[in-house]
N, C-alpha and C positions, 0 to 999 in steps of 0.2 A: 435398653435405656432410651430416654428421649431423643439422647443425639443422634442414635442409629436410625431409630423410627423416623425420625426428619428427615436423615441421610437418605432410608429408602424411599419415602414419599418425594421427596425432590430427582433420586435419580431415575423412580418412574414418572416423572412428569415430563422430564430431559430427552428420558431417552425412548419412549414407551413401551417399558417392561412393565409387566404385570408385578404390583410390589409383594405377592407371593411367591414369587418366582426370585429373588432377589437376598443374598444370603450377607451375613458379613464376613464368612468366608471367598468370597468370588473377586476373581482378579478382576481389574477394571478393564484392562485391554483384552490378555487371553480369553476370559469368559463374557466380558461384557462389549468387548471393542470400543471403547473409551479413547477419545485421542486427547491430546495435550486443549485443546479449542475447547473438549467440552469439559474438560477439568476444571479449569477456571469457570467457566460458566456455572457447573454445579458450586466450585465454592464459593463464588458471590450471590447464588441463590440462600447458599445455609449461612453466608454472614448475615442477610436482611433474616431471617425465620429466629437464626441463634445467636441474636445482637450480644448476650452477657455470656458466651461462649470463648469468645477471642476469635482467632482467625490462623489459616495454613499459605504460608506465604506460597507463592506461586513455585518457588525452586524445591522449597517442603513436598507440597502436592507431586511433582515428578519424581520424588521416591517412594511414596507413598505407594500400595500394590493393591491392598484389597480394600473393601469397604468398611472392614472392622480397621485395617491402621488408619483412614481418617476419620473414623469416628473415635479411638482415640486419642487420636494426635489432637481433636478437638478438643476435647477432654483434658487432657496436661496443659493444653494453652489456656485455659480460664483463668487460672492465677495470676497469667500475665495483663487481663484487660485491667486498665485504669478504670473506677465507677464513674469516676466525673465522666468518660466519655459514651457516647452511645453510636449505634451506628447510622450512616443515612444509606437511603437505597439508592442502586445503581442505576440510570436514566435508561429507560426503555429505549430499545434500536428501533427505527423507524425506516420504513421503505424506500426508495427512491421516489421520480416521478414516473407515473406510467409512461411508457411510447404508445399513441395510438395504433393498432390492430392495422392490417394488410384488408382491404376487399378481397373475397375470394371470387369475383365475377370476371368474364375475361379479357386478356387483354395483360400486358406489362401491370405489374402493382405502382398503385400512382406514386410520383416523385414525393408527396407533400406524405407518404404514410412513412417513409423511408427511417430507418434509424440514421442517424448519423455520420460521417466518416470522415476522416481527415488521413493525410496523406504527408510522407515525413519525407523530408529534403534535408542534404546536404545545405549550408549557408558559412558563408566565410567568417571566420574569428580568429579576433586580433589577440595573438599570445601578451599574456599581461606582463606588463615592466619587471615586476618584481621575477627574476628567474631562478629565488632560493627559495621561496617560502615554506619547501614543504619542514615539516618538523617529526621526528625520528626519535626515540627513545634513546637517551643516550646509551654507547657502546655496543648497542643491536645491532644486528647481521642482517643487508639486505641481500635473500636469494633471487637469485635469476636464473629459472629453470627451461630450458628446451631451448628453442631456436639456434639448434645447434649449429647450422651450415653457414650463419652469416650471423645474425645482430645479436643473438644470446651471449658469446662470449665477449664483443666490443661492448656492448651499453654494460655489462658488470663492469670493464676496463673504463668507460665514461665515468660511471658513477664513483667506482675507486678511487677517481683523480679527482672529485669533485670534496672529497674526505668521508664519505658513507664506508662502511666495512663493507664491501658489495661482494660476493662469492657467486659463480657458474655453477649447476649442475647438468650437465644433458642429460637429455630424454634418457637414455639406459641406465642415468644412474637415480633416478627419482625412487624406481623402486628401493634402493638402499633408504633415502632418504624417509620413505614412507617408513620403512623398519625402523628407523631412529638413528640418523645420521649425527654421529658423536661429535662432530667437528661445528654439528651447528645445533647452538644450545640457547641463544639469544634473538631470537628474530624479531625483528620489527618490519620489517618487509617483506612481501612476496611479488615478484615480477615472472608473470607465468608469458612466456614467450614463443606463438607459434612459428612452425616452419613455414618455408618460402611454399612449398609445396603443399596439395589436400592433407590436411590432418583427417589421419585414422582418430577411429572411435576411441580407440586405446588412448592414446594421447589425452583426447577430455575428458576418459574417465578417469583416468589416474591427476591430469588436474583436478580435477573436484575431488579425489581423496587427498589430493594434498593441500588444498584449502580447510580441507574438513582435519587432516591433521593440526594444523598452524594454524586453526582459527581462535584456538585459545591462547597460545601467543602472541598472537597481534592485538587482541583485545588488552590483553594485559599490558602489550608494549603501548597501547592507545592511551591509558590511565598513568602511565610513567613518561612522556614528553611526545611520542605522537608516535602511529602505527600506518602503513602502508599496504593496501590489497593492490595490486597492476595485472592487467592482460595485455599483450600486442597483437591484434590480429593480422591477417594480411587480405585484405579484400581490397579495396579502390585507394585507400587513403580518406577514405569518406564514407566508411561501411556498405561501400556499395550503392552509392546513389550519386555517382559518375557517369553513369551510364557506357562504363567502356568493360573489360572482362574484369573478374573474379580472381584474383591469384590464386586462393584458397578459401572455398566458401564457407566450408566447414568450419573454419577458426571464430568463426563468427559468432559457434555456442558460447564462445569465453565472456563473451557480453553478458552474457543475460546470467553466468554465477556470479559476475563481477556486481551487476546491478545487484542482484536479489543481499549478495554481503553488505550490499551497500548500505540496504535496511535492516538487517541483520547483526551486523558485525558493530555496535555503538563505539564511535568515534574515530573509526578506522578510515581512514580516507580511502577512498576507493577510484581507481581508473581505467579506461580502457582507452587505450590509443591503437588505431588503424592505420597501419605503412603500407603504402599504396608498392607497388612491385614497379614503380616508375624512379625508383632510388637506383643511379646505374652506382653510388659511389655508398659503401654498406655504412663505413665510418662515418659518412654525413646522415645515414639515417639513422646510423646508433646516437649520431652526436645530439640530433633533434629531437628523438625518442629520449633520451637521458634530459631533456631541457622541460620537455613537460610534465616529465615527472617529477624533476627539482621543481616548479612551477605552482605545481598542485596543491591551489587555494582551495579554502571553504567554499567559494562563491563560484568556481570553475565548476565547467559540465561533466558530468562524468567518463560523455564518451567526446574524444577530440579525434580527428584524425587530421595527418599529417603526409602533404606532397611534396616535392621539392618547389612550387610553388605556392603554397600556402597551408596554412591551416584551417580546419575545418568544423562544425559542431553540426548538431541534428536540429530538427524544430519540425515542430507540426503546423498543415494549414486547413483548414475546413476548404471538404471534397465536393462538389454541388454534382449529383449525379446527372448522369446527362440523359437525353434519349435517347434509342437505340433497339436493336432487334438482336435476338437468337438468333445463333447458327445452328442450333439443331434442330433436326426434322421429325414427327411424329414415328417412332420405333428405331431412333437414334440407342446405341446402345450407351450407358455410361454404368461405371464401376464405381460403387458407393463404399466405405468403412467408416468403421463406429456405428456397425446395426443397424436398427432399425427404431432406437430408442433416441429421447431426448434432441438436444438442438440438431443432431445427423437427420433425426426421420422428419423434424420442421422443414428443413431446408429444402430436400429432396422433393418432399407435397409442394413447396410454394416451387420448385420447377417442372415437378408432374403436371403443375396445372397449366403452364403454358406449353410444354413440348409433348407432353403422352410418350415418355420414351420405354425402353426399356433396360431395368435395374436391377444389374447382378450388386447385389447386398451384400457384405462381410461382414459377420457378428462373432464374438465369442460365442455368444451364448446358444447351444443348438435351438433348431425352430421348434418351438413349442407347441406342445397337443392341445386338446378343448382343458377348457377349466375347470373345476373342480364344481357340482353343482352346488354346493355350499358356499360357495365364493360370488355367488349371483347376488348384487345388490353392495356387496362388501368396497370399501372404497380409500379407506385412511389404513397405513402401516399398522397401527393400534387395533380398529376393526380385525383385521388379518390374523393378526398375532393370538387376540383372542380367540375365533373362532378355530385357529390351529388345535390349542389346546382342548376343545371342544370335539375336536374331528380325530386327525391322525395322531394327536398325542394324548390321547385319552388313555388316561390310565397309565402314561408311562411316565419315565422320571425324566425330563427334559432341560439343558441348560436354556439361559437367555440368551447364548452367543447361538448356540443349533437354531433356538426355534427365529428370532432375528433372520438368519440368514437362511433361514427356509422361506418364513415370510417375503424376503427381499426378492427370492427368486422366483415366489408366485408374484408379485407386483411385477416384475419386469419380463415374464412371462405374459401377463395381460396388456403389457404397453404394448408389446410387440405387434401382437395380434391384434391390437386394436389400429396400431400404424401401418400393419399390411393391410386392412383393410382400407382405412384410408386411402392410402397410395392408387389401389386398387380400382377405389372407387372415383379419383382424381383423373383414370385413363393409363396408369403406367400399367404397362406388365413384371411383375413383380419376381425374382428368383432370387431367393433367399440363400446361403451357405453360411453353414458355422466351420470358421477358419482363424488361425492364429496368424495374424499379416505379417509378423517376424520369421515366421517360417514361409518361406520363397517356393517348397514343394505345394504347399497346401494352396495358396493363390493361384500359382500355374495354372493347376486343376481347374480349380473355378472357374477359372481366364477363358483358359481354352475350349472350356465346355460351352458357355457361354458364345465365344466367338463366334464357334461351328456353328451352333442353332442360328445365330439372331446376326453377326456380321460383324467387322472390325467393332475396335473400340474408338468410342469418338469422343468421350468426356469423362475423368477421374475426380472425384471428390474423395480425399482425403481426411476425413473428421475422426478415426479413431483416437483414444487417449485413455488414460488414465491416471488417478491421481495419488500419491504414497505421502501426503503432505509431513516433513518433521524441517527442523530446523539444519545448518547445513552440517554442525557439527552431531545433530542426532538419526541424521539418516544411515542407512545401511549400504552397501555398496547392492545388495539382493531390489531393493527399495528403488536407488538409483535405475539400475538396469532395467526395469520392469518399467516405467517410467517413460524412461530416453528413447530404448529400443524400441517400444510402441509405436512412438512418432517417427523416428527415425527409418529403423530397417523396414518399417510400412510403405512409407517412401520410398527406398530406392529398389524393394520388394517389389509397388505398384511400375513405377517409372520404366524398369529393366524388362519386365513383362508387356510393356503395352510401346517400349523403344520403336518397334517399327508399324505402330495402329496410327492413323490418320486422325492422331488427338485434335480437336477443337479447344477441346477448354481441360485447364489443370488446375483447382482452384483447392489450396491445402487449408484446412482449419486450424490456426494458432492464434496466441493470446498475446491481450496485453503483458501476461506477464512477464512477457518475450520484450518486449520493448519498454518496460519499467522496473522490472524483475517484482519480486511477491515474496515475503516471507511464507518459508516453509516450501517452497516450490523451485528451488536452485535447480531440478533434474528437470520440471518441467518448462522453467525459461531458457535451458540449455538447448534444450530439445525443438524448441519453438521458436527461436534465435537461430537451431542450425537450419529448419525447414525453409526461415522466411530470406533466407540467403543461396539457399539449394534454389528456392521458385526463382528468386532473382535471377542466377544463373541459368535456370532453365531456357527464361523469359527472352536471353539474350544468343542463347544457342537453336533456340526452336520459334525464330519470329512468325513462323503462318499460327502458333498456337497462344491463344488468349491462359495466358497465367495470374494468379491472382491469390495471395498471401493474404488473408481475412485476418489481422490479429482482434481478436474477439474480446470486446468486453464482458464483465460476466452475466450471465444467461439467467433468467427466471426462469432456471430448470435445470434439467442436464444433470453434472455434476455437483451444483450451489442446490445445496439442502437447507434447513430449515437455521440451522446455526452457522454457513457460511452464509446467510443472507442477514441474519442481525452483524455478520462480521465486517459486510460490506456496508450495511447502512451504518455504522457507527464510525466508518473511516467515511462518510460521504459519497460513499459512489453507487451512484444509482443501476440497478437491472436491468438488462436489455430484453425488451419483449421479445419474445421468441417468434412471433407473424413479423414485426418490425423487421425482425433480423433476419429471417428467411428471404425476406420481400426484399431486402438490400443486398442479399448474395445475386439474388436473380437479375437486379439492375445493375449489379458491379460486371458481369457476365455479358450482358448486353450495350453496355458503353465501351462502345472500341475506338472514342477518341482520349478516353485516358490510357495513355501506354504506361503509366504507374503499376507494379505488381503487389510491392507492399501496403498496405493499410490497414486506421485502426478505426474499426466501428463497435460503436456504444460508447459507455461509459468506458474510463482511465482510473487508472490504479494513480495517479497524481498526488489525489489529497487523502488527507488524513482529518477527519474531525475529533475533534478530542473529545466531543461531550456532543449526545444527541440521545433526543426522544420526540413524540410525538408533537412538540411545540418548536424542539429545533430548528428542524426543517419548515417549519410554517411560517413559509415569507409571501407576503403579500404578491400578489399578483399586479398588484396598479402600478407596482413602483415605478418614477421615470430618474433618470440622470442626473445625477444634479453636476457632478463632476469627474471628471477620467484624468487620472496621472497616473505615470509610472514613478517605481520603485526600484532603485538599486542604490549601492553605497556612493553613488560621484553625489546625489541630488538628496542622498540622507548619511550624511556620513557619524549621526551618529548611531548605525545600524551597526557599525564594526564592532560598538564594543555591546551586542546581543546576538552574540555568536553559538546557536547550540548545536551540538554536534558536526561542529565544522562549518554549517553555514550560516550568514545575516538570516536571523528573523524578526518582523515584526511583532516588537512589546503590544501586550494589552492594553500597555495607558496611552500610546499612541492611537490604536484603535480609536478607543473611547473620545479622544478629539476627534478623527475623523468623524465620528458618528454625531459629534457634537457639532460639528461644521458644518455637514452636510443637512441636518435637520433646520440649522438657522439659514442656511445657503437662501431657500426659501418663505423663509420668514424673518426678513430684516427688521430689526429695532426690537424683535423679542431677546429673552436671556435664556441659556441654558439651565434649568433647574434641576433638574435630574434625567435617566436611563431606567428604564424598567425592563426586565427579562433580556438582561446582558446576555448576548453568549459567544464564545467562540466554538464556528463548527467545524473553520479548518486555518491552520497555520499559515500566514505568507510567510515563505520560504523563499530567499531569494538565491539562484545558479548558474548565478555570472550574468548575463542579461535582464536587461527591464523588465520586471513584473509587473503588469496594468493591471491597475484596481480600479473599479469601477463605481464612485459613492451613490448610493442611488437613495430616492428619499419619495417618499407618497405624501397624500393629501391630510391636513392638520384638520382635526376631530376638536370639539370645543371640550371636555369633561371633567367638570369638579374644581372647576375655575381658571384650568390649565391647557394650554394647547397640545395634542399629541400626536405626533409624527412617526411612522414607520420610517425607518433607517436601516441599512444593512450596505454592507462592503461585500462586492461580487469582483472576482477573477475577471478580468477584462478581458482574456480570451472568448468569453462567448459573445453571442448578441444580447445588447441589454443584459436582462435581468435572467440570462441562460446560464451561465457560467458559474461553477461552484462558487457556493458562499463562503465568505470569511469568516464574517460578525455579522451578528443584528441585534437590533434593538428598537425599542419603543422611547423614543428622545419625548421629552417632557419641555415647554417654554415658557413660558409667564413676561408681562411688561419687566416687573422688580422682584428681584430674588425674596423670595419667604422668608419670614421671621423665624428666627433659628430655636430649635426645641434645646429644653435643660441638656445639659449631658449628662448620660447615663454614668452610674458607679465605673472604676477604673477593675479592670481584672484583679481578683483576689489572690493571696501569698504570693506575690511576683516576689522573685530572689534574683540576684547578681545574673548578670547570664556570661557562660563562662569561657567567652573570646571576646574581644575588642572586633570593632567594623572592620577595622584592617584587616585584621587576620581571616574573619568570616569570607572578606571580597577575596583571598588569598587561598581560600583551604575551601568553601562551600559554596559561593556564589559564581556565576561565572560572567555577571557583568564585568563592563570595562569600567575605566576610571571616568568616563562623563554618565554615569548611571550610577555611579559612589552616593547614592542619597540617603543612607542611613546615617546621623552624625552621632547619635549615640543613644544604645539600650538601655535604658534605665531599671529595666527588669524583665523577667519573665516565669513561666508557671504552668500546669497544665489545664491552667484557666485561659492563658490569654499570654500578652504581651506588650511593653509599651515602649516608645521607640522616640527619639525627636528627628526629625526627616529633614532637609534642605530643600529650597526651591529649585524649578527648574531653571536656567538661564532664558534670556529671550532665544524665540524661537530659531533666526537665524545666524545661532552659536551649534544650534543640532541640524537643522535645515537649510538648504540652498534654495530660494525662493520660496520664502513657504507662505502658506495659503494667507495667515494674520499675521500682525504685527504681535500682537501678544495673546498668550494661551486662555481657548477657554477653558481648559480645569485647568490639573498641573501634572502633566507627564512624570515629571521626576517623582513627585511626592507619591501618586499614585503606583509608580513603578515599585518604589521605595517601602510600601505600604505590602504588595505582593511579595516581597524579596522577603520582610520579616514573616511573610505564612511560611517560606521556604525555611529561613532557620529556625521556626518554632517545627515545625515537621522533622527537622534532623534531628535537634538535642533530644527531642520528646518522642517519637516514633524512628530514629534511624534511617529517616528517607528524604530525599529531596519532593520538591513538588512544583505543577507549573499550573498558572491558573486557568479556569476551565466559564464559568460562568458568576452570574448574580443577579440576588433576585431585584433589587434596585440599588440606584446609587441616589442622593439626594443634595445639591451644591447648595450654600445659603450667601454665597458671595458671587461679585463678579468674578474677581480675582481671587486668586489664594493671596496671602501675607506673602510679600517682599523676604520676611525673615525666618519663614520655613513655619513646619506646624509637629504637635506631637499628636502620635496617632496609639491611640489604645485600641488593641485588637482584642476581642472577647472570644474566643473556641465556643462554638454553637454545638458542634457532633464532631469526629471522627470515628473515622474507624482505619485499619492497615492503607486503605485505598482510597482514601478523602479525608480531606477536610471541609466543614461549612465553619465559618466566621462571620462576626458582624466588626465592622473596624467605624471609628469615630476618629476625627481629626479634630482639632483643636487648636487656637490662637495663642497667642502668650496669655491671655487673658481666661481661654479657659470657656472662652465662646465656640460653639460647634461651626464649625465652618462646611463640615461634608459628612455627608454619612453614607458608608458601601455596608447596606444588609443581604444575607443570605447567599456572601460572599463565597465559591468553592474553589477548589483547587485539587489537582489527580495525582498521586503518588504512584511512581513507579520504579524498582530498584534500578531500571535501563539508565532512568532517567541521569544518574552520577555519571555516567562513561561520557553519555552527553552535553553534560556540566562540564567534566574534564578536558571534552575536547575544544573548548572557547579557544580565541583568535590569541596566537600566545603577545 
């Protein structure tokens, strides 16, 4: 039938199988390797091709098996599409910015080619007044698991006294616990609590199954009065960036499951506190550890630690590399893992070309023979696959998972050999072994052999990995292990064998997702959290040896295939060029006035953009300054009550002043008239400290009677106009507001809508009471909706010095205006929604009305994952006072957990 036929043309576009090859009996994963990333991907392909089809919600899709159940499943949901709506298509992902290229001439790679880096410090913070705020499901049971010899059993006795149900388990008896421990049937808590001593491997994997047990009750304890994740580590009292020992370095994986839940786990608060091992008295550190965990605000960091003399948080600062020479000498030996393929064989060429050493290699993959002469000229996965069919499977009956993964291993059979050559030809001497780095037998061997020939070892690079990406409660413990152990036992496999080699340099490859955590990745921030705390201890036990913990932003290459790159441009964060990044491992190597081991170069897992495509990202380059302020709750207090998911974010209609501000900043005595190609491309989220926003604005263009000003809000972390974007827009000015057009017809068959404002702000909205700007629905439909709105107050009723005396649109009505997309999207579709962009907005006043306006919103398209709207505002008189066209908004089921977790 048609839906199928579409089904396989789209999944051979996705995936590039041949669509002869392609059955409606074939599983997605066993026969086709399909992960959860490209699920969704294909079903937002067939909602744009099968607009009057309906749609397979995303929880639908993860049961679904073969290609005949969702074509299907497509097929029975037709009934359910409404005709009045249609669908609109999803915004094209768009790339980052390039990093200029490395010279390959000789000499150090110049500082100006360099990617990026910053460098994380400990910094002192001040515990906040309030020491009760966290909020707990009522009657749920907070566990406190492990740290059995000192603070696991006192901080459950803190919390108990504090009136929490708090319950101990130790370490021997989790495993009961993971069987189903009868006694606890309620959880809203989980405080996973390391020993004073090195935590074994065992210890954090049986934490992560026991998150991965309890993760579905703390969600659920989240959506009933509030849900709690905790870890205790024991490093410095400041994760290690005291510069004094390590109590237990290993504990410090608990970080990085605790971060990845954080994104993970919707509205669950999440924490890591670090207890420095300088606690001579256990009860004052249970007593302190028990105060930040009562403590634990929306707007708090995620990781605190804690000494007897103060408290602590992280923060990044931009690393200026410095100059500097190599310690090694042309036939220096260094021991390379993770192959010879991808960002591993980039980094190694950009140090072959300065030292000519030589490079015993660790790959899975054995070294590959000549290539197949039919594969001369061949060059795309697709290419490959085809000619498979043509060559060795000719004539036979072949799956797309076989011929896939035959294909994959001639393509990475060809990098290989193309990277030994390289290398080759850069001056290294090259010795290759296929070896598994978790097994300590099979290293040895190579070690040794290597030794004898060519001389100690003087340099380890550490870059093997692997990736089993699923969410934390869909992972496997098989999944996890494969994972962990990679990074892990490769490490102390490398370290243990080269204990007594005259190391120079120790430089381990891990990720930001270690220091932000990453949905779907809890095993690999565990892993890369416990490496970047192992180098730290190294750093401190082996001072003649340069150590260096690279947390890597993600690679234009490597691992990031073609659907984890529209994954990262659509959250905002740009690719790290692969010469860039090699070229800043080799100057990280050679600056030995920074004694820092950890750092993150390239881009950060930070932001999130909600909505991008190839105009997203297209921000002027001229932009200059117009004004820099920070943002937290003391100087916007009414940011508290725009709380989602636990933390202050900054409203849209907020935005839209700033953008309004900044484009008249420089051009005084004009008016705001409209915003063309709104958008937001990443949320300000505020995490307990000031967030700088940076209003930037370019030069005014005359056209069509109207002045027009590039605008855009940047992250004031970077320089200028470096720093992820917020918002932009294209601000509109004129001398006097335009003559106002007729207004258009009001939405057709509006009916009752069937809650009062109250109970809406009560049961669906998760504004606070100074954002109440709805005053009453006068109707709605699955045309539209119509609403009377209230004004905002003067500004500084919501602001502490704010920029004007009076608004130029109207925050409230505007915000007010968004709120009713949100309840036309629940009654009508089931989902909540948050706004995303628009194609203009158009003001025909200075001011809004003193006495509020009613806004008729008209439904343009939906479909399960949007809305577009056009909203009209109106005077008592029935005069247009504003019009927002081409208006959108993202629906997502997360979104409710998010909503629920507002500031109670």
């Amino acid at each position: 039938g048609e839906v199928l036929s579409t089904l396989v043309t789209v999944v051979s576009e996705l995936t590039g199988y041949p669509e002869n090859m392609l059955g409606a009996e074939m599983d997605l994963e066993a026969d086709l390797g399909i992960d959860s990333i490209k699920r969704v991907e294909i079903l937002s392909a067939l909602e744009e091709r099968l607009p009057g089809r309906g749609s397979v919600s995303a929880e639908q899709m993860a049961e679904l098996k073969t290609l005949g159940d969702i074509a299907a499943a497509l097929d029975g949901s037709q009934a359910d599409v409404q005709p009045s709506l249609q669908g609109t298509p999803a915004p094209a992902p768009c790339p980052g910015p390039a990093v200029p290229p490395t010279s390959e001439g000789p000499g150090l790679p110049q500082l100006d080619t360099l990617a990026p880096r910053r460098f994380v410090a400990a910094a002192p913070y001040t515990p906040p007044k309030d020491t009760a705020s966290l909020k707990l499901a009522p009657d749920g049971q907070v566990l406190v698991a492990g740290g059995d010899a000192d603070l696991g059993p006192i901080l459950a006795q803190c919390l108990k006294e504090t009136g929490l149900n708090a319950v101990h388990r130790s370490t021997r008896q989790l495993d009961t616990v993971l069987a189903g421990d009868g006694d606890l049937t309620r959880i809203s808590g989980l405080v996973m609590v390391a020993e004073p001593g090195d935590a074994d491997h065992g210890y954090l994997k049986r934490a992560f199954a026991l998150t991965r047990r309890l993760a579905g009750d703390l969600t659920r304890a989240a959506g009933h009065g509030g849900a709690l994740l905790a870890a205790v580590t024991r490093l410095d009292g400041a994760f290690g960036f005291l510069k004094g020992p390590l109590a237990a370095p290993s504990s410090g994986a608990l970080a990085g499951l605790v971060k990845t839940a954080a994104l993970e786990l919707e509205g669950v608060v999440c924490r890591v506190l670090d207890v420095g091992d300088d606690w001579t008295d256990a009860g004052a550190a249970a007593e302190t550890a028990a105060k930040v965990l009562l403590s634990a605000g929306p707007a708090d960091p995620v990781e605190i630690g804690v000494t007897p003399n103060g408290w602590y948080r992280l923060e990044m600062t931009p690393a200026p590399y410095a100059e500097g020479q190599l310690r090694l000498s042309p036939g220096a030996v260094v021991v390379a893992t993770g192959g010879a393929r991808g960002i591993t064989a980039e980094a190694l060429l950009a140090l072959a070309r300065e030292v000519k050493p030589v490079y015993l290699i660790l790959g899975r993959s054995p070294l590959p023979g000549p290539a197949p002469e039919w594969m001369n000229g061949l060059d795309t996965p697709a290419e490959i696959r085809q000619a498979l069919l043509e060559t060795e499977f000719a004539g036979r009956k072949v799956g797309p998972r076989q011929l896939a993964e035959r294909a994959a291993q001639l393509s990475a059979e060809a990098e290989v050999r193309r990277n030994l050559e390289r290398l080759q030809a850069a001056g290294a001497t090259v010795i290759y072994r296929s070896v598994d780095v978790r097994q300590r037998e099979e290293v040895a061997r190579a070690i040794d052999e290597v030794r004898t020939a060519h001389g100690p070892i003087q340099a380890v690079i550490h870059g093997a990995g692997t990736l089993a990406d699923r969410r934390i409660e869909d992972k496997t413990d098989a999944q996890f292990d494969a994972v962990f152990d990679t990074k892990v036992r490769g490490w102390e496999n490398l370290l243990a064998l080269t204990a007594d080699d005259p190391l120079r340099y120790v430089v381990v490859f891990s990720s930001v997702a270690a220091r932000f955590g990453n949905i779907g990745q809890a095993d690999y921030a565990m892993a890369n959290e416990w490496l970047n705390k192992a180098a730290v201890d190294l750093a401190r036990r082996r001072p003649e040896t340069r150590v260096l913990a690279i947390n890597w932003g993600p690679w234009d290459g490597g691992m990031v295939d073609e659907s984890l790159k529209r994954h990262f441009a659509a959250r905002g964060v740009s690719l790290l060029d692969p010469a860039a990044g090699a070229a800043a491992m080799v100057r990280a190597m050679a600056d030995r006035e920074a004694a820092e081991v950890e750092m993150v170069v390239g881009g950060s897992l930070e932001t999130k953009a909600t909505a991008c495509d190839t105009a997203a990202l297209s921000v002027p380059d001229n932009l200059e300054l117009a004004l820099a302020q920070e943002v937290d709750l003391e100087r916007f207090p009414v940011l508290a009550d725009h709380v989602l998911g636990g933390r202050p974010v900054v409203p849209l209609a907020l935005m839209i002043e700033w953008l309004g501000h900044t484009a008249l900043h420089a051009n005084p005595g004009l008016t705001l008239v409209g915003l063309d190609d709104l958008r937001v491309l990443s949320g300000i989220k505020l995490d307990g400290k000031p967030h700088p926003v940076k209003l930037m604005n370019g030069p005014s263009v005359r056209r069509d009677g109207l002045f027009e000003v590039p605008v855009a809000l940047f992250n004031g972390n970077g320089h200028n106009g470096s720093g992820p974007v917020h918002s932009r827009a294209r601000a509109l000015l004129a001398d006097t507001p335009p003559a106002a057009p007729a207004p258009p017809p009001p939405p057709a068959g509006l009916k009752p809508f069937p809650i009062s404002p109250s109970e809406a702000y009560g049961r669906v909205l998760f504004h606070g009471k100074r954002l109440h700007g709805i005053r009453h629905i006068e109707g709605c439909s699955d045309q539209g909706m119509v609403a009377r709105l209230a004004p905002a107050p003067d500004p500084e009723r919501w602001i502490r010095q704010p920029l004007r005396r009076h608004w130029i649109t109207d925050p409230l009505v505007l915000d007010a205006a968004f709120q009713m997309a949100i309840l036309w999207s629940h009654v009508q579709l089931g989902m909540v929604a948050l706004p995303t962009r628009a194609k203009s907005y158009r003001q025909y006043c200075r001011r809004f009305p003193a006495d509020g306006v009613t806004a008729e919103m008209r439904v343009v398209a939906a479909t399960s994952r949007r809305l577009k709207a056009d909203i009209t505002f109106l005077d008592a008189q029935r005069q247009v006072v504003a019009l927002l066209s081409g208006f959108e908004t993202t629906m997502d089921p997360g979104l409710e957990a998010a909503f629920r977790a507002r500031a109670a």
